[in-house]
BAMAR-464737 format. One record per atom (N, C-alpha, C): atom name; residue in three letters; x, y, z. Coordinates in steps of 0.02 Angstrom, whole numbers. Example, Ala and Ser with C-alpha at 12.3 -4.5 7.8 and 13.67 -1.06 7.14 Angstrom:
['N', 'ALA', [660, -284, 390]]
['CA', 'ALA', [615, -225, 390]]
['C', 'ALA', [660, -165, 390]]
['N', 'SER', [642, -112, 354]]
['CA', 'SER', [684, -53, 357]]
['C', 'SER', [645, 2, 394]]
This chain:
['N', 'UNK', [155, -1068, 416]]
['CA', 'UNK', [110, -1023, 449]]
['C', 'UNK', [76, -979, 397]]
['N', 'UNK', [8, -976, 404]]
['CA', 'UNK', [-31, -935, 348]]
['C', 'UNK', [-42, -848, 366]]
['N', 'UNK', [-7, -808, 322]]
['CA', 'UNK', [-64, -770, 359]]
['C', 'UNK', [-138, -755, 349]]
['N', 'UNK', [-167, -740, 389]]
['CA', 'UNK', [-239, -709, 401]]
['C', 'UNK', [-252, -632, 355]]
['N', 'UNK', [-321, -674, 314]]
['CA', 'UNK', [-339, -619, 260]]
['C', 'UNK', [-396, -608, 277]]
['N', 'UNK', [-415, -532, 288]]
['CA', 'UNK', [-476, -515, 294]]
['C', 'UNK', [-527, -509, 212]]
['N', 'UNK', [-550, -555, 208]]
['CA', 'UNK', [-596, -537, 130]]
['C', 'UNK', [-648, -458, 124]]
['N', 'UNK', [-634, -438, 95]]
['CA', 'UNK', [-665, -370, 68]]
['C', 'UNK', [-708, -362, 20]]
['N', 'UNK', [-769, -368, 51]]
['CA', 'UNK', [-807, -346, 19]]
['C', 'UNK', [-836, -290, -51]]
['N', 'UNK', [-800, -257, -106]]
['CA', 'UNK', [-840, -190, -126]]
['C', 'UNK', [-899, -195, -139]]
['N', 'UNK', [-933, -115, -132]]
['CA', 'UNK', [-999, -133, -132]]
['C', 'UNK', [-1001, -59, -187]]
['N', 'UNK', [-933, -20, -192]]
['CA', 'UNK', [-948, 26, -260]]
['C', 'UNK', [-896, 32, -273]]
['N', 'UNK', [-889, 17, -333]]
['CA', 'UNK', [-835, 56, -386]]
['C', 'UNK', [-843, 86, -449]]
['N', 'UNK', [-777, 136, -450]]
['CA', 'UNK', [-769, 195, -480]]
['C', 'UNK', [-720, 164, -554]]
['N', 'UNK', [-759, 157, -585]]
['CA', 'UNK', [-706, 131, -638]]
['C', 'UNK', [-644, 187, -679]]
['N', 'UNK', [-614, 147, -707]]
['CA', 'UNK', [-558, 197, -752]]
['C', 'UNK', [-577, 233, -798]]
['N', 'UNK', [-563, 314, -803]]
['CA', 'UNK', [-590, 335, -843]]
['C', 'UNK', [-660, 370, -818]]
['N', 'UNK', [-675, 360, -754]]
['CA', 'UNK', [-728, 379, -736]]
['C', 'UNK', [-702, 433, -693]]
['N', 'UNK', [-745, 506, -695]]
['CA', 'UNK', [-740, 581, -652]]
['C', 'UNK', [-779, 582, -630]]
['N', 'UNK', [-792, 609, -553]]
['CA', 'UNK', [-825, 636, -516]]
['C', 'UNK', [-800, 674, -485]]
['N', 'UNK', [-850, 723, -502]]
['CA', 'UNK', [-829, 805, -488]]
['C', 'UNK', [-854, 799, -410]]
['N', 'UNK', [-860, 822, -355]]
['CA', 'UNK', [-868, 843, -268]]
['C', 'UNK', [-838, 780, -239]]
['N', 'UNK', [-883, 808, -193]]
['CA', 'UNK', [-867, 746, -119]]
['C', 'UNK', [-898, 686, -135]]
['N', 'UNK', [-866, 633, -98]]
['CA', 'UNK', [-882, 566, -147]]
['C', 'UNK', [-902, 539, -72]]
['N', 'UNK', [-959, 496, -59]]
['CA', 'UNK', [-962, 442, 21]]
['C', 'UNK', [-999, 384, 3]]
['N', 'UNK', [-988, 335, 43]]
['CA', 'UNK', [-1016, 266, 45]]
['C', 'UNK', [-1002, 255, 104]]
['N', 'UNK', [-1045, 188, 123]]
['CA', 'UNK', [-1062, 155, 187]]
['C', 'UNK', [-999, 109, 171]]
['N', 'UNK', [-1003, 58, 109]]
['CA', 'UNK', [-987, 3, 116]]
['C', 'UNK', [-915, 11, 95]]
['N', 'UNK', [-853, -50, 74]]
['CA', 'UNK', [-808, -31, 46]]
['C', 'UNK', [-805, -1, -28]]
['N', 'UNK', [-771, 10, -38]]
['CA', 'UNK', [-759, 62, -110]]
['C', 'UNK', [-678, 65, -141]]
['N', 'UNK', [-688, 52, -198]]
['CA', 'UNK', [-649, 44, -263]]
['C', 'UNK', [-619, 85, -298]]
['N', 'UNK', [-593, 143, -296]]
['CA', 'UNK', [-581, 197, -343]]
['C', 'UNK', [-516, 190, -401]]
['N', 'UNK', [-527, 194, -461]]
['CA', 'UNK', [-487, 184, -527]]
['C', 'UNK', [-481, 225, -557]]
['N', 'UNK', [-546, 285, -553]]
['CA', 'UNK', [-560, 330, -595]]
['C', 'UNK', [-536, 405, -553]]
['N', 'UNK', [-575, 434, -567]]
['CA', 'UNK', [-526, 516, -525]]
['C', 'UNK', [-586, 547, -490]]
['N', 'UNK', [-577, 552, -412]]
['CA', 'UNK', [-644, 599, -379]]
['C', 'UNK', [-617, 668, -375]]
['N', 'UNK', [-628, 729, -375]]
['CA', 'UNK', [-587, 792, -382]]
['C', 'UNK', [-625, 818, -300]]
['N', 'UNK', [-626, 784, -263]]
['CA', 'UNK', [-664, 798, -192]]
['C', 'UNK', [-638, 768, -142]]
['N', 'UNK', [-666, 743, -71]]
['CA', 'UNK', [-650, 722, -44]]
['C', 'UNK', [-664, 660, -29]]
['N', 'UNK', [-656, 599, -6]]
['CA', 'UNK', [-678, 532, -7]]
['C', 'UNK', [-693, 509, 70]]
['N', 'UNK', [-763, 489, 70]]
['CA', 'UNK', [-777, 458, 150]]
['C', 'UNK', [-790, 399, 152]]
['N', 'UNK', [-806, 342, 168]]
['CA', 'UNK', [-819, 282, 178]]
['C', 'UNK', [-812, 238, 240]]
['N', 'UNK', [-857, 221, 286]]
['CA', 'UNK', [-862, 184, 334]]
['C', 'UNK', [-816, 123, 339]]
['N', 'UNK', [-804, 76, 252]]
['CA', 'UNK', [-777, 20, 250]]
['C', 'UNK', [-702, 33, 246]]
['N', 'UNK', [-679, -6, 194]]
['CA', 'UNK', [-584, -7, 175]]
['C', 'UNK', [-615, 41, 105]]
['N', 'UNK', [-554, 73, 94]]
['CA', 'UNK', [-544, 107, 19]]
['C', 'UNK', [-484, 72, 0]]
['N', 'UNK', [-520, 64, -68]]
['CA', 'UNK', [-444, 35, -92]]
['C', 'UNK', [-429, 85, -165]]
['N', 'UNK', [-378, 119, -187]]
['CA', 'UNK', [-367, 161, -234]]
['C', 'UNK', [-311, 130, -294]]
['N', 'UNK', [-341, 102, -329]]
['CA', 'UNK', [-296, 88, -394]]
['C', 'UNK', [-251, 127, -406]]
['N', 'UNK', [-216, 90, -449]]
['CA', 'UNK', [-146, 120, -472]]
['C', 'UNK', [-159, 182, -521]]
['N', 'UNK', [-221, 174, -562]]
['CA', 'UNK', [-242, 234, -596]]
['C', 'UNK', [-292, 286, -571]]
['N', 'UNK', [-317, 252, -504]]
['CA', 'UNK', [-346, 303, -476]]
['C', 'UNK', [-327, 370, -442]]
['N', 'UNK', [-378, 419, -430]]
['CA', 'UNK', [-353, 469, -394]]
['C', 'UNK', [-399, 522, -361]]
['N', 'UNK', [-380, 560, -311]]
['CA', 'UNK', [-421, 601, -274]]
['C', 'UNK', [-400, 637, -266]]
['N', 'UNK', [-427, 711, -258]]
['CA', 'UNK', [-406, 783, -260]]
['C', 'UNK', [-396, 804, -199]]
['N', 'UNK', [-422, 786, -138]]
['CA', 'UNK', [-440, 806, -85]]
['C', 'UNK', [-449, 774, -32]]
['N', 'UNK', [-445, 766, 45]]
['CA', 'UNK', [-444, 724, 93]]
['C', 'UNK', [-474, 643, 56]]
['N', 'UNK', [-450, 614, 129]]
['CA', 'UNK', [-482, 529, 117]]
['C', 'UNK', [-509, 518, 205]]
['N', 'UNK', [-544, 483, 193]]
['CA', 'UNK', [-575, 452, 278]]
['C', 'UNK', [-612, 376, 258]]
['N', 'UNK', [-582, 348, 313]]
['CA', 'UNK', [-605, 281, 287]]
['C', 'UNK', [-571, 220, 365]]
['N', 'UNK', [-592, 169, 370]]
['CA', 'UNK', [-576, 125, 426]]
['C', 'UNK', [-494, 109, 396]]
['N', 'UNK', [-496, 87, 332]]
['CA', 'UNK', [-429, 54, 288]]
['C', 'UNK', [-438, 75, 260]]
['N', 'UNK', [-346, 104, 230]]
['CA', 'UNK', [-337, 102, 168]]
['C', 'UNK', [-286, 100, 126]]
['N', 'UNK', [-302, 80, 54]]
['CA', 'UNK', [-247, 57, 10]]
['C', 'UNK', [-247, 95, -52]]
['N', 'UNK', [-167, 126, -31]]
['CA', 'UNK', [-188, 161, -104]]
['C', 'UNK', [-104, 131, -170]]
['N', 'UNK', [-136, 138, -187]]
['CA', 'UNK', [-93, 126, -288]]
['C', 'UNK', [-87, 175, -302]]
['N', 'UNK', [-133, 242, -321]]
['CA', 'UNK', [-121, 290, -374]]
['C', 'UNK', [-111, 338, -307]]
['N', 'UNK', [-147, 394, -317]]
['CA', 'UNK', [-146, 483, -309]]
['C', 'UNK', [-165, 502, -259]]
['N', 'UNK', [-172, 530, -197]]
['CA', 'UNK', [-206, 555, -153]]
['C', 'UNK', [-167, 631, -161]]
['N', 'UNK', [-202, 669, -148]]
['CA', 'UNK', [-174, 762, -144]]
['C', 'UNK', [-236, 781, -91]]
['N', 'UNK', [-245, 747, -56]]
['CA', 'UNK', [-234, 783, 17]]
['C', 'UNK', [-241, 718, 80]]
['N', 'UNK', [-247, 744, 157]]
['CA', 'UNK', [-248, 691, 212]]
['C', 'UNK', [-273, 653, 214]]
['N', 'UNK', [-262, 590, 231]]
['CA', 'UNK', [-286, 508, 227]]
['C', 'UNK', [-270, 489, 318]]
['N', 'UNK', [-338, 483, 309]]
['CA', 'UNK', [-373, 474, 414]]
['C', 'UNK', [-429, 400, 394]]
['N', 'UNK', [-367, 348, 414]]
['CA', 'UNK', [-404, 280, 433]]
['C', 'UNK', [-355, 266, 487]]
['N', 'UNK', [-410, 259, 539]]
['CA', 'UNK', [-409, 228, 617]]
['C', 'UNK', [-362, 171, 604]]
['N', 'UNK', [-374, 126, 575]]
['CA', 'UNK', [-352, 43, 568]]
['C', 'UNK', [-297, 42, 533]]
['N', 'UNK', [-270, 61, 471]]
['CA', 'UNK', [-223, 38, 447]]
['C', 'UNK', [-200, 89, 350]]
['N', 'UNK', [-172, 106, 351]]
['CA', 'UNK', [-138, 136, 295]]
['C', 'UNK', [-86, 101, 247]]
['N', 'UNK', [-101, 77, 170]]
['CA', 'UNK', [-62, 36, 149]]
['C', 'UNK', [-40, 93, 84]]
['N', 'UNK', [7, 101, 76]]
['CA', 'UNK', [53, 151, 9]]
['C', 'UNK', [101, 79, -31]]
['N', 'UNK', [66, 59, -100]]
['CA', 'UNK', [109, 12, -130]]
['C', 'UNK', [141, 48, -161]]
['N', 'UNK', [193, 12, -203]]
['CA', 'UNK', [249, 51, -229]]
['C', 'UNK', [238, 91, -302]]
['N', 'UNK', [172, 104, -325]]
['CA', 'UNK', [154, 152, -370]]
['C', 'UNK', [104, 211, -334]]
['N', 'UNK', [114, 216, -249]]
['CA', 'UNK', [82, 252, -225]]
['C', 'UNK', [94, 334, -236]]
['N', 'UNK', [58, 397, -226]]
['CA', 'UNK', [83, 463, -221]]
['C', 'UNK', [26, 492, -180]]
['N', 'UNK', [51, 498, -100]]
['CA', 'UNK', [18, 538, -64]]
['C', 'UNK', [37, 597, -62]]
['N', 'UNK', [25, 647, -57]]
['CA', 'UNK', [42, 706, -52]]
['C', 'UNK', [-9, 756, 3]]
['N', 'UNK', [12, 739, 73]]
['CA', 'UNK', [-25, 744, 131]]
['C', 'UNK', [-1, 718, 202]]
['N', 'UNK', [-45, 725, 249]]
['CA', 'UNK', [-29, 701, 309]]
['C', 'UNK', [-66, 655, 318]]
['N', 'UNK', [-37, 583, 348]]
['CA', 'UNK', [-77, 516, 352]]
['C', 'UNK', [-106, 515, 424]]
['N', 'UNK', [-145, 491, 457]]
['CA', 'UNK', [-174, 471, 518]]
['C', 'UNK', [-182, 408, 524]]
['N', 'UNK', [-163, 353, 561]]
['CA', 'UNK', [-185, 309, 563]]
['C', 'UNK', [-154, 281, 641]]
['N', 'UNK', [-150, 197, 641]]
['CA', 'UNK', [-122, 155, 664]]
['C', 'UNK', [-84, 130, 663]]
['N', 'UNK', [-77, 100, 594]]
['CA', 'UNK', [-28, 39, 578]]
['C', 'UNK', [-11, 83, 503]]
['N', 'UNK', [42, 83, 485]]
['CA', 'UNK', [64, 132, 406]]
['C', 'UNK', [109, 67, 375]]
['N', 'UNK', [111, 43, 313]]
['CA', 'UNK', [148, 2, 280]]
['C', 'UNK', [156, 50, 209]]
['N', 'UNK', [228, 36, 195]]
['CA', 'UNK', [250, 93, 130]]
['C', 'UNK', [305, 41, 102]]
['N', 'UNK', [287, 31, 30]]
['CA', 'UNK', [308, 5, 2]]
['C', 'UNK', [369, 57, -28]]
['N', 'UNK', [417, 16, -51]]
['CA', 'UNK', [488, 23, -95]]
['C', 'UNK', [442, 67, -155]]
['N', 'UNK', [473, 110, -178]]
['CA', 'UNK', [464, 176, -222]]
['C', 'UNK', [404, 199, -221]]
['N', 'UNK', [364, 211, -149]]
['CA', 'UNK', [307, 237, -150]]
['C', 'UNK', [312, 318, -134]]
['N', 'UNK', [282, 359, -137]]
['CA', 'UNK', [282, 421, -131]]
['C', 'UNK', [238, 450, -81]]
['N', 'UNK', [289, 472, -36]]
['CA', 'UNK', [250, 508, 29]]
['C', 'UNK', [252, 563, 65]]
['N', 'UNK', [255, 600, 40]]
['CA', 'UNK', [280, 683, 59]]
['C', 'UNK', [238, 730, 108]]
['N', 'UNK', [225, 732, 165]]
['CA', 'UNK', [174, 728, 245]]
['C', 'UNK', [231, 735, 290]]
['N', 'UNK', [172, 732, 334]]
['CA', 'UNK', [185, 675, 406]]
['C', 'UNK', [157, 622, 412]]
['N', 'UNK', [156, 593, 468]]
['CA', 'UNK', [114, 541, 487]]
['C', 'UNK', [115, 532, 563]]
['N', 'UNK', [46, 530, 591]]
['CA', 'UNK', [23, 512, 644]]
['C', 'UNK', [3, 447, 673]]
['N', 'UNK', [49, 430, 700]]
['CA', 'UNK', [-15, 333, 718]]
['C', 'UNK', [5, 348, 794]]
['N', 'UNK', [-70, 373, 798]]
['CA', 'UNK', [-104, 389, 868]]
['C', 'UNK', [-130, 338, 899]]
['N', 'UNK', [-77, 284, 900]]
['CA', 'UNK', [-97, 206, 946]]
['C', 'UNK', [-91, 239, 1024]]
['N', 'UNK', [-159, 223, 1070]]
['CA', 'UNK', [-135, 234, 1137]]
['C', 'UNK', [-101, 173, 1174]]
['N', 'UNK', [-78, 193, 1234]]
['CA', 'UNK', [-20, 123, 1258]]
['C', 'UNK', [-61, 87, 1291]]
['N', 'UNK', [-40, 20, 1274]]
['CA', 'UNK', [-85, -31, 1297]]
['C', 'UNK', [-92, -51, 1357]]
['N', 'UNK', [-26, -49, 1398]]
['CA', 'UNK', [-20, -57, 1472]]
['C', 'UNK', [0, -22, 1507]]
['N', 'UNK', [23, 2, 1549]]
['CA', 'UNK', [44, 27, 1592]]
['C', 'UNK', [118, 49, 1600]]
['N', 'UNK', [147, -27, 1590]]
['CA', 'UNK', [213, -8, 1544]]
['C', 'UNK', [246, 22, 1493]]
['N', 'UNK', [206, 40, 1459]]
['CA', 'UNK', [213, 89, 1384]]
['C', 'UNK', [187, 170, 1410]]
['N', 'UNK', [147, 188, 1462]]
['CA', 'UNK', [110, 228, 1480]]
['C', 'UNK', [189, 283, 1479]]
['N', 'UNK', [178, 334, 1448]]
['CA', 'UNK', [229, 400, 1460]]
['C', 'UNK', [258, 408, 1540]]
['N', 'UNK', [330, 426, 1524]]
['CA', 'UNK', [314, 430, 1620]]
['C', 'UNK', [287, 507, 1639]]
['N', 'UNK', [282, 521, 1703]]
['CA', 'UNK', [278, 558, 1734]]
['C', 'UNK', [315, 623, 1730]]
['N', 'UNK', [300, 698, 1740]]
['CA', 'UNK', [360, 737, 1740]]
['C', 'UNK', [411, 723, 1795]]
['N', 'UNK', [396, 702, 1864]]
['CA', 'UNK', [423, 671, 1915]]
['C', 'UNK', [454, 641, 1909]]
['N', 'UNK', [449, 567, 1879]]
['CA', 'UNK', [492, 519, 1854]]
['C', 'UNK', [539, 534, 1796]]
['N', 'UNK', [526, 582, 1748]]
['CA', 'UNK', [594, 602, 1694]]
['C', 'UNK', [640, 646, 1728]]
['N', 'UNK', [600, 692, 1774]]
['CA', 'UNK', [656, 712, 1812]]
['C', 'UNK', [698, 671, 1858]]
['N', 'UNK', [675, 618, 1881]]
['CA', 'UNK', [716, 584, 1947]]
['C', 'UNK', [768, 546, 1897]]
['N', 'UNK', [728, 525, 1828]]
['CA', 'UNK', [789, 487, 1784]]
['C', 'UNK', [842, 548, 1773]]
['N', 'UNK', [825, 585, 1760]]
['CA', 'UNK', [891, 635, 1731]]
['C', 'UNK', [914, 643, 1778]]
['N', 'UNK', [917, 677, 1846]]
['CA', 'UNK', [930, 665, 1902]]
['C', 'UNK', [1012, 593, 1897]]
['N', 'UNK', [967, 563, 1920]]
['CA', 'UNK', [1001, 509, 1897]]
['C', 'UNK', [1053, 488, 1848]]
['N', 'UNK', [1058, 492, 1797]]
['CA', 'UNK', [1079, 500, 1735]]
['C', 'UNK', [1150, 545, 1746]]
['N', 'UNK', [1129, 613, 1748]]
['CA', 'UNK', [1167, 647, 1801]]
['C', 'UNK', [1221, 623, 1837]]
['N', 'UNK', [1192, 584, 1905]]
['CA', 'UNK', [1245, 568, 1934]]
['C', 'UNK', [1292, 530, 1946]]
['N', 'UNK', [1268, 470, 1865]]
['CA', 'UNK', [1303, 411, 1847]]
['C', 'UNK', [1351, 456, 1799]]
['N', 'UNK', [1344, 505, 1773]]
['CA', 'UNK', [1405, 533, 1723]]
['C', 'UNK', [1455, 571, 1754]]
['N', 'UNK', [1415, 607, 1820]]
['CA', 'UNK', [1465, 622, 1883]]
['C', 'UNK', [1512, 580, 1920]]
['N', 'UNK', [1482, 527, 1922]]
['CA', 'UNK', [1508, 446, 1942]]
['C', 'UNK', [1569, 438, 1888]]
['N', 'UNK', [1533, 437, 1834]]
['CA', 'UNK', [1593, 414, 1788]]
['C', 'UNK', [1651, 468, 1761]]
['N', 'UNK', [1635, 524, 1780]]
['CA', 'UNK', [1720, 584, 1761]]
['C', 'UNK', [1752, 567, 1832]]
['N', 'UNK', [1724, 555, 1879]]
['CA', 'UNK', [1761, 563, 1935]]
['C', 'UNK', [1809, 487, 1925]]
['N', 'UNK', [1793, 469, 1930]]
['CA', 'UNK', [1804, 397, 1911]]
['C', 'UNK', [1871, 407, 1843]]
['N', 'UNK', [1871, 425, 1781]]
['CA', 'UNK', [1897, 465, 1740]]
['C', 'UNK', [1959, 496, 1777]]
['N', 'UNK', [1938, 557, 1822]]
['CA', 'UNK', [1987, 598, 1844]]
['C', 'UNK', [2038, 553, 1881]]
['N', 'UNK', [2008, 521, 1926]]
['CA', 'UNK', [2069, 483, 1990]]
['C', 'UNK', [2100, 425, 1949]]
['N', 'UNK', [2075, 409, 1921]]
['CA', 'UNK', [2138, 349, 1849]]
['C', 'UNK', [2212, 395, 1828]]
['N', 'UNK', [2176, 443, 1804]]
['CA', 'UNK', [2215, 481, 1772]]
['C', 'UNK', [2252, 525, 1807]]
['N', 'UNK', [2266, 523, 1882]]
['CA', 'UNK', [2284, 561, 1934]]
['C', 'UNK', [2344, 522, 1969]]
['N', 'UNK', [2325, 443, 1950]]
['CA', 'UNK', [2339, 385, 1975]]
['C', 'UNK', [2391, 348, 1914]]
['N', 'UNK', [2407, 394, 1876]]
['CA', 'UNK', [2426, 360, 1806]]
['C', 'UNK', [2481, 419, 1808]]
['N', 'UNK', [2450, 471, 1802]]
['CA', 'UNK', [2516, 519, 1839]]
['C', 'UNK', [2557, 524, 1887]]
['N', 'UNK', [2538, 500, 1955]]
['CA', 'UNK', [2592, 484, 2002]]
['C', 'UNK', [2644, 433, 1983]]
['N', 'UNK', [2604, 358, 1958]]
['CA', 'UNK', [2651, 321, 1943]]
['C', 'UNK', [2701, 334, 1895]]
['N', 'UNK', [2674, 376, 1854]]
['CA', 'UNK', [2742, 402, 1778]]
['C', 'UNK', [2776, 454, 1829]]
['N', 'UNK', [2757, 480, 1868]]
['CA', 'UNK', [2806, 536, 1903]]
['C', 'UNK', [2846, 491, 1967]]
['N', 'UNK', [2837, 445, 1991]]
['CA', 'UNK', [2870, 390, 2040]]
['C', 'UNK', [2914, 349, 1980]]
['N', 'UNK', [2898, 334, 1942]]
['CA', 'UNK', [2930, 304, 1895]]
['C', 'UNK', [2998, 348, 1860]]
['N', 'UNK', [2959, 425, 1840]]
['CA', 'UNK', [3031, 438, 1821]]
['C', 'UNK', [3081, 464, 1886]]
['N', 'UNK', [3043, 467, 1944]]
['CA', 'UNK', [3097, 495, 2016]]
['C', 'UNK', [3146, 445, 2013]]
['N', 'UNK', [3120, 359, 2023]]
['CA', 'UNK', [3165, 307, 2036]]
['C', 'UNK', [3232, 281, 1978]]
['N', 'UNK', [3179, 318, 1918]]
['CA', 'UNK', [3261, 320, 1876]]
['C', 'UNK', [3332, 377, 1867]]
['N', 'UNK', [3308, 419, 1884]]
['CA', 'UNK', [3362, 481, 1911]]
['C', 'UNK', [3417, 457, 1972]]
């Protein structure tokens, strides 16, 4: 079974060694190697080299980072941290994949809504009727508890009457 690769287009990159001082945006996907000291926008995937880095938020559909982020990374679709990653922020996304010795020091949000009906949160009505419930299966079960053990005592007390 193969998996399915989406091909990626870039349409700019930031080579190594290369600074840009502010806010950095593109339409298309984008490449960063070099260091933006701003914030990064892009309509497409970002993908952030292992030597790359950014000072300041990220926004983007995807993204992949290698090197540096120092502040929040908000892609709708998907968040990838390989294992020379260092976020230092709160992630937003969907789908989050974090590689073995990547660095992630945040939170993270994946604000997926539920797909059916079945996943849908319940009700305050319904968490109460479960606890409710819940409730009266643990009531169920001491009582249950108590008369064993009530029943475990007569017999040791019939037991030691008949040997006297």
């Amino acid at each position: 079974m193969r998996k399915k690769t989406k091909e990626i287009k870039i349409t700019t990159l930031v080579g190594e060694g290369c600074v840009l001082n502010g806010d950095f945006s593109s339409r298309g996907s984008l490449r960063i190697d070099g260091s933006v000291e701003g914030s990064v926008t892009t309509e497409g995937c970002l993908i952030i080299g292992a030597t790359g880095s950014i000072g300041s938020d990220v926004s983007a559909s995807s993204v992949l980072i290698g090197g540096t982020v120092m502040g929040n990374v908000n892609a709708p679709e998907k968040v990838e941290l390989t294992s020379t990653a260092k976020v230092f922020g709160d992630i937003t996304t969907a789908v989050i994949v974090i590689d073995e010795n990547a660095v992630f020091q945040g939170k993270c949000d994946m604000n997926r809504q539920p797909e059916d009906k079945k996943n849908a949160p319940k009700k305050a009505g319904a968490v109460r009727a479960s606890r409710r419930s819940a409730k009266a299966a643990l009531a169920e079960a001491l009582k249950e508890v108590q008369e064993e053990n009530f029943s475990d005592q007569q017999e040791e007390t019939a037991g030691d009457s008949a040997r006297q």
